[in-house]
GUDRENFI-188639 format. One record per residue (C-alpha): x, y, z; residue in one letter. Coordinates in nm, 3 decimals. Example, Ala and Ser with C-alpha at 12.3 -4.5 7.8 and 13.67 -1.06 7.14 Angstrom:
2
x, y, z, type
1.230, -0.450, 0.780, A
1.367, -0.106, 0.714, S
END
This chain:
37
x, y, z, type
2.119, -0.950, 1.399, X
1.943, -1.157, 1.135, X
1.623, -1.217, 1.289, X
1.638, -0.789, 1.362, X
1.689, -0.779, 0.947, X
1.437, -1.045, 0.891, X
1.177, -0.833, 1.120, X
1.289, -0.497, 0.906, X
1.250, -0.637, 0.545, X
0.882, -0.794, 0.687, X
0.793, -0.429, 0.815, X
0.877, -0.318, 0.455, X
0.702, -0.554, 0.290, X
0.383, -0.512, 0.507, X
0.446, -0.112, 0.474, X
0.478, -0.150, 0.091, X
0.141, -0.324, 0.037, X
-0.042, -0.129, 0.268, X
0.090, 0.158, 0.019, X
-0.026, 0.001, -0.258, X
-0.394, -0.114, -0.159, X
-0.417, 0.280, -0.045, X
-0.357, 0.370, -0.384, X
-0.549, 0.129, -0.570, X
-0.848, 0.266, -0.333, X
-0.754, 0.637, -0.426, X
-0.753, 0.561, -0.811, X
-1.066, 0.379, -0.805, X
-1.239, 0.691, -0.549, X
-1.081, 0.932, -0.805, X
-1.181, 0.731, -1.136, X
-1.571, 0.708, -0.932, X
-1.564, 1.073, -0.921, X
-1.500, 1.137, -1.306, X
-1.705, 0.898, -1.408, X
-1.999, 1.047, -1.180, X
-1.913, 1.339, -1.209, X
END
């Protein structure tokens, strides 16, 4: 049961920071395309 847990909170974790470098790629795209634009 804890190592199931342990596997869930790492999934999150991974999933989280995925999220995050998405977004920091989205901002800098969108901040490109003011700036250029």
């Amino acid at each position: 049961m804890l190592k199931y847990y342990y596997n869930g909170s790492q999934a999150l974790y991974f999933a989280t920071f995925y999220l995050l470098v998405i977004l920091q790629i989205f901002l800098f795209l969108l901040y490109c395309n003011i700036k250029l634009g």
